[in-house]
LUMVOPA-983696 format. One record per atom (N, C-alpha, C): z, x, y. Coordinates in steps of 0.1 Angstrom, whole numbers, padded with zeros to 4 digits, always signed. Each point is the difference from the previous one (the first is absolute). Example, Ala and Ser with C-alpha at 12.3 -4.5 7.8 and 13.67 -1.06 7.14 Angstrom:
REM LUMVOPA-983696
+0078+0132-0057+0000-0009+0012+0000+0009+0012-0007-0004+0011+0000+0009+0011+0008-0008+0011
This chain:
REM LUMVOPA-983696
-0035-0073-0003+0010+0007+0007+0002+0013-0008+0014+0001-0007+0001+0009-0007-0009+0014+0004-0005+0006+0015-0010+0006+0002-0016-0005+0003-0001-0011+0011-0012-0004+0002-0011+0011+0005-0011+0004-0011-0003+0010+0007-0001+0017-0009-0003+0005+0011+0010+0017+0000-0008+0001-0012+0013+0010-0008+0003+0006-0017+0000-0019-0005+0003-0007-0001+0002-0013-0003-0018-0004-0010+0000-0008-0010-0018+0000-0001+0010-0018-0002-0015-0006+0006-0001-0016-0008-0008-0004-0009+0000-0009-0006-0008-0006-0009-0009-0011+0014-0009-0008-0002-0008-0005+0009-0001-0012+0002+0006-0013-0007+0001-0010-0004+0015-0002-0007-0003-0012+0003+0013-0010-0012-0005+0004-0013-0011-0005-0002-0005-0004-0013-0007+0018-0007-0006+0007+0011+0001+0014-0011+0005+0008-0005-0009-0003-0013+0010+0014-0013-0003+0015+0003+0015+0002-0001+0002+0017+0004-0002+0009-0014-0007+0009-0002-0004+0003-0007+0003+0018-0005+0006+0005-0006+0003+0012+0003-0014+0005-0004-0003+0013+0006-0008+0009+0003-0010+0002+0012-0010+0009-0001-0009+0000+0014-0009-0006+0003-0005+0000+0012-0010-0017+0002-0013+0011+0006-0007-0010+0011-0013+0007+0006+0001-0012+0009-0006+0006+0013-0003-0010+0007-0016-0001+0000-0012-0006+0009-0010+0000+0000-0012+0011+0001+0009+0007+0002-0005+0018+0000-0001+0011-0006+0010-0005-0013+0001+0005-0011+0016+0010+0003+0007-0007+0010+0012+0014+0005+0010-0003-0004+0006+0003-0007+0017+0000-0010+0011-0003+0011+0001-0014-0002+0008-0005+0010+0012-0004-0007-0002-0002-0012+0013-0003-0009+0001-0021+0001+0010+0000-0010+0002-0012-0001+0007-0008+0011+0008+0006+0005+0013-0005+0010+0001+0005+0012-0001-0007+0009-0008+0008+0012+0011-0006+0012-0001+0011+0009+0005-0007+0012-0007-0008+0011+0008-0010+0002-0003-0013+0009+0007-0001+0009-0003-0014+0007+0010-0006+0013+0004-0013-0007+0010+0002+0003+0008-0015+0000-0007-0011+0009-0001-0016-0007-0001-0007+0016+0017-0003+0007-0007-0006+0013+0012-0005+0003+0008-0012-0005+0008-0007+0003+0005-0014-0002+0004+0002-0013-0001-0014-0007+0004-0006-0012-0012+0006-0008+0006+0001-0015-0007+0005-0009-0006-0011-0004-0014+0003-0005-0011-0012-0008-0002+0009-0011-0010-0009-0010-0011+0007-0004-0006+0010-0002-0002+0003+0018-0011+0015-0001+0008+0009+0009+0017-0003-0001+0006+0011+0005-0005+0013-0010+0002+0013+0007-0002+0012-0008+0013+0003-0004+0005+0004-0012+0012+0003-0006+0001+0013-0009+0008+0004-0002+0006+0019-0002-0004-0001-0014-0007+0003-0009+0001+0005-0015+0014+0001-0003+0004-0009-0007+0011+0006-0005+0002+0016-0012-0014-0001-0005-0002+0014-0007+0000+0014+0013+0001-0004+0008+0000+0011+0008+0014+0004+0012+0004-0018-0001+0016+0007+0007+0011+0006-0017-0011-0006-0012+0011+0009-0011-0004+0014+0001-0010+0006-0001-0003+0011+0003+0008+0005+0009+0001-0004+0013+0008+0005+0009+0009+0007+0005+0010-0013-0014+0015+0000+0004+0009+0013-0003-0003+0005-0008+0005+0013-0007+0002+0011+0012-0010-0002+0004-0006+0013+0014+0005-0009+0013+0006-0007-0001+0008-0008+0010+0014+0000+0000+0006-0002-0013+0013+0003+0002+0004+0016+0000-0005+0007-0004+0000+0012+0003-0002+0001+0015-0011-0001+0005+0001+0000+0016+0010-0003+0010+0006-0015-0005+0011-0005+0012+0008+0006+0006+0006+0005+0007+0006+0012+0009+0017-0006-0008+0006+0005-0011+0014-0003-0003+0009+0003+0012-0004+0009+0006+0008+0005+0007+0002-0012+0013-0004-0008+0004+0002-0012+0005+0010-0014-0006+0005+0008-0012+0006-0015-0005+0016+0001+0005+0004+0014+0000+0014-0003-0001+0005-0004+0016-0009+0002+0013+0004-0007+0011-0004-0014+0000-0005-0004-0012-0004-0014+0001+0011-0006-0010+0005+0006-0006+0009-0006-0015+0017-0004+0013+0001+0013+0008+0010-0003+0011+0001-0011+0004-0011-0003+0007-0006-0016+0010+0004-0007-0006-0007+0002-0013+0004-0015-0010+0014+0000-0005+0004+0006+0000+0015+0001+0000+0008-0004+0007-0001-0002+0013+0002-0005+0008-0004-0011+0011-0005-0006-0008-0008-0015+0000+0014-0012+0006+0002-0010+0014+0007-0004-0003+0000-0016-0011+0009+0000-0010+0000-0012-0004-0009+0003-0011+0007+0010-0009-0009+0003-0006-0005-0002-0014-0005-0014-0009+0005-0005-0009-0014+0004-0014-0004+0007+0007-0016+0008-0013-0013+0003+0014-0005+0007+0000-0009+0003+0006-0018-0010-0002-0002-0002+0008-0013-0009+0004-0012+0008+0006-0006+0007-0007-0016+0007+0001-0009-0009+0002-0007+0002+0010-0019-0004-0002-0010+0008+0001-0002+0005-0011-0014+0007-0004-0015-0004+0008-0003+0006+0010-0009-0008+0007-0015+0011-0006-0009-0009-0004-0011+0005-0008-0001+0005-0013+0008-0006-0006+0007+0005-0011-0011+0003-0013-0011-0002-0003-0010+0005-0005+0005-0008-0014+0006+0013-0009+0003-0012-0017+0012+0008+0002+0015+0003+0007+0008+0001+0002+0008+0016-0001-0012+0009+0003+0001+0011-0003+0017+0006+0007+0001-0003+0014+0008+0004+0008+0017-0004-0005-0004-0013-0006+0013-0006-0009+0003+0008-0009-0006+0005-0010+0005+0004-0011+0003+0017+0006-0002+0003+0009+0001+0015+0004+0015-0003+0007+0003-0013+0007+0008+0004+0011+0013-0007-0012-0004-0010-0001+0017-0006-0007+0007+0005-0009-0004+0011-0008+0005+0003-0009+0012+0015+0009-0006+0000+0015+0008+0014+0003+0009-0007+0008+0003-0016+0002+0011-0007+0009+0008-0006-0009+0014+0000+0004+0010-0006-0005+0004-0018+0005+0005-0006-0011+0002-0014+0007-0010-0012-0007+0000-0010+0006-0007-0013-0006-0013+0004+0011-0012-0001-0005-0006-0003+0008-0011-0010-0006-0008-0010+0013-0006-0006+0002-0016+0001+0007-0008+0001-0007-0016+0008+0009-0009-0012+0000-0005+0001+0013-0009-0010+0002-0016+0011+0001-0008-0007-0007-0012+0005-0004-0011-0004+0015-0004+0007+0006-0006-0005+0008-0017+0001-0002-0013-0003+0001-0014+0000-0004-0005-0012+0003-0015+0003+0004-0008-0012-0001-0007-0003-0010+0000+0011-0010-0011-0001-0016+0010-0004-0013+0001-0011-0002+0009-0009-0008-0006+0007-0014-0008+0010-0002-0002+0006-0016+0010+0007+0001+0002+0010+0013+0007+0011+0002+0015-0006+0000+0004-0007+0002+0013-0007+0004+0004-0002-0014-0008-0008-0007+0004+0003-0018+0002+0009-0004-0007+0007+0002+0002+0021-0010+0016-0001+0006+0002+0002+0012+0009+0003+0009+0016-0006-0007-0003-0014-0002+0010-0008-0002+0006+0005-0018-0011+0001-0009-0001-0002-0009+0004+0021-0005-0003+0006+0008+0007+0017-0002+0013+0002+0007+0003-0011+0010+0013+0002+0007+0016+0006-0014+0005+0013+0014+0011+0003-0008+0010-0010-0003+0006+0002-0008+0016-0013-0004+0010+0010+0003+0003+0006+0006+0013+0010+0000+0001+0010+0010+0009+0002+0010+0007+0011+0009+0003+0006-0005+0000+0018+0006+0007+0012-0003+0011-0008-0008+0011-0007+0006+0012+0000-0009+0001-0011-0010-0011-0004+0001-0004-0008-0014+0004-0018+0007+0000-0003+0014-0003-0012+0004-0012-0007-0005+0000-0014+0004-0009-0007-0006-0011+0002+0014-0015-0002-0001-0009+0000+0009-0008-0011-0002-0003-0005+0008-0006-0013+0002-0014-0004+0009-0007-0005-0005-0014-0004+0009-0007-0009+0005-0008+0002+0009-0001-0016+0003-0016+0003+0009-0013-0004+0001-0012+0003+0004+0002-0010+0015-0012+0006+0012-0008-0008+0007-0008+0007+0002-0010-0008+0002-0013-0001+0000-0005+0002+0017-0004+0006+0003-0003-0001+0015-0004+0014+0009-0003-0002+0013-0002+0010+0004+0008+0007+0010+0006+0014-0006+0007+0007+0005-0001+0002+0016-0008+0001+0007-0002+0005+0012+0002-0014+0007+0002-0010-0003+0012-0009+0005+0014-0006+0002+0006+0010-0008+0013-0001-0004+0004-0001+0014+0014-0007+0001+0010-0003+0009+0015+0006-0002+0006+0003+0011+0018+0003-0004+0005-0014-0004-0005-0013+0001+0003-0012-0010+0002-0003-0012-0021+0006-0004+0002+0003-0016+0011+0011-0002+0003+0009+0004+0006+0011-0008+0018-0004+0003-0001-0010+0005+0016-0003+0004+0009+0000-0012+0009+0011-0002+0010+0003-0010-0007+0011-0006-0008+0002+0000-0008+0012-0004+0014+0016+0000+0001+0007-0009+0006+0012-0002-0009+0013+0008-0015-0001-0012-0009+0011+0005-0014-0006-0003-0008+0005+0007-0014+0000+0001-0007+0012-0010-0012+0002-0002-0002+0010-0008-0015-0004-0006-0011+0011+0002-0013+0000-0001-0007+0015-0004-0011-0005-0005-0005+0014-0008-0016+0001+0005-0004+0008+0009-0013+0001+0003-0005-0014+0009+0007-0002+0008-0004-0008+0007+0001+0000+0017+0001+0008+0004+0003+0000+0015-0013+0011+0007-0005+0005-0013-0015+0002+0003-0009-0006+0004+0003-0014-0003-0010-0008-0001+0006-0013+0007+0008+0004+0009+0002-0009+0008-0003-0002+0013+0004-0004+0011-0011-0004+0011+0009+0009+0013-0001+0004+0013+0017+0000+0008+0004-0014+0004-0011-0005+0001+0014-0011-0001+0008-0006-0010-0004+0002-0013+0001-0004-0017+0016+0006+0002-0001+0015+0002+0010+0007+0003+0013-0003+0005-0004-0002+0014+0005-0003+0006+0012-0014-0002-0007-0012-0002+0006-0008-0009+0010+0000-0007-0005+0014-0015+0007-0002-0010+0015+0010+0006-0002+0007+0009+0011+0005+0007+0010-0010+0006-0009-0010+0005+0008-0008+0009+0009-0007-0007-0007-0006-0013+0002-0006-0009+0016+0004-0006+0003+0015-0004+0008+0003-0005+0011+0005+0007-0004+0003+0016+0011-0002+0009+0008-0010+0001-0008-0009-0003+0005-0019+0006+0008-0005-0017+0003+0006-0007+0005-0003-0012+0006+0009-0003+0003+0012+0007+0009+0010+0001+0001+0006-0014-0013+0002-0010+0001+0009-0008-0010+0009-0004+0003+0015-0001-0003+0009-0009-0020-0003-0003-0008+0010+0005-0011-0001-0008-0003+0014-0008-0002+0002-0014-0006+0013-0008-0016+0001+0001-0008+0005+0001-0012-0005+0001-0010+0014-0001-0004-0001-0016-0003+0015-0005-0018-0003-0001-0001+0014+0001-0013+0005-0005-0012-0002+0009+0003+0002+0017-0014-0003+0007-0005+0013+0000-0011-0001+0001-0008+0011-0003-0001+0010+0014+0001+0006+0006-0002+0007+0007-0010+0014+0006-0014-0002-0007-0012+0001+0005-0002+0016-0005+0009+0003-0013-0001+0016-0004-0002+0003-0014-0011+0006-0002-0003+0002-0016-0003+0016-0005+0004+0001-0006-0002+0014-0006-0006+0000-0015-0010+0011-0004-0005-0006-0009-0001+0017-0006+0000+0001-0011+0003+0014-0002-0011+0001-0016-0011+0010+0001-0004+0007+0007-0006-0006+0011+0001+0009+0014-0005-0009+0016-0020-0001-0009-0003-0010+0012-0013-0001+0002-0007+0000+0010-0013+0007+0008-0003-0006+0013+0000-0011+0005-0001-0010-0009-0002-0016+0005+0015-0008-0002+0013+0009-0001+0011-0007-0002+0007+0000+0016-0006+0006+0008+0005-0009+0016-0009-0009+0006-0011-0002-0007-0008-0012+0008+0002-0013-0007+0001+0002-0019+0005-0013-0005+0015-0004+0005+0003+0005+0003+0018+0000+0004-0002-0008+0014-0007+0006+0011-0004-0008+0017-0004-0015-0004-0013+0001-0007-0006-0012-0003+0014-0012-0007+0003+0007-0010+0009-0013-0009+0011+0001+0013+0005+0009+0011+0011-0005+0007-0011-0011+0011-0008+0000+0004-0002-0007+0007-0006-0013-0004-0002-0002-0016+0003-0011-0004+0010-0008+0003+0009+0010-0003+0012-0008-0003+0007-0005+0013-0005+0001+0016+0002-0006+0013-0015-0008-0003-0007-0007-0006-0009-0013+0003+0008-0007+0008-0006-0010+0008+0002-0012+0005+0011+0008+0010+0017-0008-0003+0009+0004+0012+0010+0007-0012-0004+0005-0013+0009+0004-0011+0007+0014+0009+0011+0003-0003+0009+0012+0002-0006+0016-0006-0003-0009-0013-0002+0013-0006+0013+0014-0003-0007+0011+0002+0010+0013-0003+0011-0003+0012-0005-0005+0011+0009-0001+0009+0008-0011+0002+0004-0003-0010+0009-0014-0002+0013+0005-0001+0006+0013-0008+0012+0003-0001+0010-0001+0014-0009+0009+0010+0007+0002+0015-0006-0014+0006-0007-0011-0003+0002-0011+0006+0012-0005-0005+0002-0004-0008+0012-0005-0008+0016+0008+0004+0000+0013+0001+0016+0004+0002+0000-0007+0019-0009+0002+0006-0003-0002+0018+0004-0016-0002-0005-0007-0011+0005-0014+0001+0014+0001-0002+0002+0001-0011+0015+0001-0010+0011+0005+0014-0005+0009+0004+0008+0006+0013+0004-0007+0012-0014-0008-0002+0001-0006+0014+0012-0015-0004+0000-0001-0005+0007-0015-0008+0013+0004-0004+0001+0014+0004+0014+0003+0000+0007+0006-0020-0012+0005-0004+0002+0008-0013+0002+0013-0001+0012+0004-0010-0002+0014-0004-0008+0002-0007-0010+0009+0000-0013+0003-0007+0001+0012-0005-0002+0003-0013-0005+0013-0008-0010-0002-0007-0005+0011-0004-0016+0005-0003+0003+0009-0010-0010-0002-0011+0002+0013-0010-0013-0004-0004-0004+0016-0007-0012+0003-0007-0003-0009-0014-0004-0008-0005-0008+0001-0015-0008-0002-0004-0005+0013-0002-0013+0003-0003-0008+0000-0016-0008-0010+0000-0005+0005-0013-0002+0008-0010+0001+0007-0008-0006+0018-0001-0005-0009-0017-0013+0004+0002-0009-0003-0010-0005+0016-0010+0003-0005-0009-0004+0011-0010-0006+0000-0014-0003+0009-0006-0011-0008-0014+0013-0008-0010+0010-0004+0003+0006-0010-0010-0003-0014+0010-0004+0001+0013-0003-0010+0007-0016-0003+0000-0006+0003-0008-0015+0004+0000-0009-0015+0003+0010-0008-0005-0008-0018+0000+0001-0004+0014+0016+0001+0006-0001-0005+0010-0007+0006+0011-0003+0013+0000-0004+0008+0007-0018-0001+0001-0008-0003-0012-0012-0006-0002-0001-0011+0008+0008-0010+0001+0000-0016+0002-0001+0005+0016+0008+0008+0004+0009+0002+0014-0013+0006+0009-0009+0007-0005-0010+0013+0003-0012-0015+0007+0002-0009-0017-0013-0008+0005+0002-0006+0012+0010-0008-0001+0004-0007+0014-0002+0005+0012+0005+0015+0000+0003+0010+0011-0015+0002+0009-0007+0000-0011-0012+0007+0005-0011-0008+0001+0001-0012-0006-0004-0018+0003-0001-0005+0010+0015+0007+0011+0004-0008+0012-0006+0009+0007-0001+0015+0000-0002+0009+0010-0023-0003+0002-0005-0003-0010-0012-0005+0000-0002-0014+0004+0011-0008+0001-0002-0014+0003+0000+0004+0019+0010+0007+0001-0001+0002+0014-0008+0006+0008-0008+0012-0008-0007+0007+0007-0013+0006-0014-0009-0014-0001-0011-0003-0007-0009+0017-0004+0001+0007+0014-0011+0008-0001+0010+0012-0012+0012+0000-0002+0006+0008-0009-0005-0001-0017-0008-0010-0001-0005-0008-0013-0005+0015-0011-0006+0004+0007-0008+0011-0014+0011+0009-0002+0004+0008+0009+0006+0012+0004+0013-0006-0007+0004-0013+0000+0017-0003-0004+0002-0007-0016-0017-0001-0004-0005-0006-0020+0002+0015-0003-0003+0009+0003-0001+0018-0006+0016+0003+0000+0004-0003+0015+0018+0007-0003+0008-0006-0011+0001-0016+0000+0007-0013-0011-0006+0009-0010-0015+0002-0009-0001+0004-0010+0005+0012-0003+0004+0013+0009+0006+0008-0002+0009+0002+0001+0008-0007+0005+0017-0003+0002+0004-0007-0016-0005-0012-0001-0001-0007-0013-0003+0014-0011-0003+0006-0002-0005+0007-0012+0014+0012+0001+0000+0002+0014+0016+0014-0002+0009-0007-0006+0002-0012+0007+0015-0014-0002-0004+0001-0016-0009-0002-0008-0003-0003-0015+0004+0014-0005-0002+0008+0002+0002+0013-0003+0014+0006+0000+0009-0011+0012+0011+0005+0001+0001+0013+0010-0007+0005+0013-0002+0009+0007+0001-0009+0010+0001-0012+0000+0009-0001+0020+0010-0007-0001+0006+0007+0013+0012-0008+0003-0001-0006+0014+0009-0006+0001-0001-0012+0017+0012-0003+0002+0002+0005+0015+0017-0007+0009-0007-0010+0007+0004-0016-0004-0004-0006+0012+0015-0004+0008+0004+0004+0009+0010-0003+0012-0001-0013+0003+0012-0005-0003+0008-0011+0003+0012+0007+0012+0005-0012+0006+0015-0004+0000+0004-0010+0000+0014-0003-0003+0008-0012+0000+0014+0004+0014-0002-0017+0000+0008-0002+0011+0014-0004+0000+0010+0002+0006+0014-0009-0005+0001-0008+0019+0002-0012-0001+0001+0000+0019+0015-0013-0006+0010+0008+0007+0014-0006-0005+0004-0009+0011-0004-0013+0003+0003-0009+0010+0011-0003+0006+0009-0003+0014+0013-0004+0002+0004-0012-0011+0006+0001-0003+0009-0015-0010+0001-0010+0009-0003-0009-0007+0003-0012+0005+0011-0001-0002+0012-0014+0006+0009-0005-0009+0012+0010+0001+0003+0008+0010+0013+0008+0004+0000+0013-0007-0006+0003-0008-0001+0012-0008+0002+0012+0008
């Protein structure tokens, strides 16, 4: 979860070792260590594919920086007026190794309680085991994992639920996945935050000729199968809306620069991995750009906005509110 997909890289196995630095695939083309995948469906095994956790660390820095702040204080309201309101009750759905926890609890007041949501029980450890202990006002914070697959959630499971809240994941959900987790949070009448879907825009500075066709290709990756993709954001507020949500929208955008030079290597490979997975015949023409993008990125001569937004969709209250 934590971003299936996208900017997201996985490791390929349960059992393989992630290895820092760059790889080759059978062609001799700098694909990097950590690559982007698909999730399966269902229950996790074995040979689910799971996130590097060296790469959601990489990430996180250029994540919390991203999350639209400006979203929290209509949300800090809601929760403030919660009825019956005895500590607040989060579920982090795709929670990766708990990146979104330690960004969000520290800016809320009160006792809170977070339920870890994931199907990669390595990731669920990181997650559990980096979780914050303390609220803005120095409340106790509390944790607790399940293991399972987000895109079945129910307003049952979430029953008592405060807020919902997800990082890179509504890209890579389905419309009806969507749909669902809207319904889902109507029928339990709370609050979803849900940062960082990508929205199909990259800027890459100095421009290149081939930076609008790797950009087409990796967006039309990212709709495989019945995936949303860049157009997941306006599927999700059309749900949230329809289910009877106030919905807002804000920008956060990555802005990559040579103090971001690692992630932005890792980010290039992936980027340009997917745009050749999708459209093979880009192969020669897209090993020359990566090597020359890679060498500015080393150099410290590029920079990169990749566009995000995060969502707030503030549900009717249950419970008389």
């Amino acid at each position: 979860m934590a971003g299936r997909g996208r900017d997201e890289m996985t490791t390929t196995t349960e059992t393989e070792a992630v290895v820092p630095g760059q790889g080759r695939d059978s062609q001799g083309r700098d694909t990097g260590t950590i690559r982007l995948g698909d999730r399966t469906r269902g229950e996790a095994t074995d040979d689910t594919t799971r996130y590097a956790p060296e790469w959601l660390e990489l990430r996180e820095p250029v994540d919390a920086a991203a999350r639209a702040a400006e979203l929290l204080d209509p949300l800090r309201i809601r929760l403030a007026n919660l009825p019956g309101r005895g500590g607040l009750v989060i579920h982090d759905l795709g929670c990766g190794t708990g990146s979104m926890g330690r960004w969000l609890a520290p800016r809320l007041d009160g006792p809170q309680h977070w339920v870890l949501h994931d199907r990669d029980p390595y990731l669920l450890h990181f997650a559990a085991v980096g979780s914050p202990r303390s609220a803005a006002d120095g409340s106790r914070v509390t944790v607790e994992t399940q293991r399972g697959d987000v895109a079945r959630l129910t307003a049952d499971a979430l029953a008592g639920a405060s807020l919902v809240t997800a990082s890179a994941l509504l890209d890579v959900l389905t419309p009806d996945e969507i749909e669902a987790l809207a319904a889902a949070c109507a029928g339990a009448g709370c609050p979803a935050l849900l940062t960082l879907s990508v929205v199909g825009r990259v800027e890459l500075t100095p421009a290149h000729p081939l930076d609008d066709e790797i950009t087409a290709a990796f967006n039309d990756h990212q709709r495989r199968g019945d995936l949303l993709g860049p157009e997941s954001i306006n599927a999700a507020c059309d749900a949230f809306a329809r289910h009877g949500a106030t919905v807002r929208v804000h920008p956060s955008a990555w802005r990559l620069g040579p103090d971001e030079s690692a992630l932005t290597a890792e980010w290039l490979r992936g980027w340009v991995g997917a745009a050749v997975e999708q459209r093979p015949e880009l192969a020669a023409r897209a090993d020359a750009y990566l090597k020359e993008r890679l060498a500015a990125c080393e150099a410290g001569e590029l920079n990169v906005v990749v566009h995000h937004s995060d969502l707030l969709a503030l549900a009717r209250p249950t419970g008389g509110a």
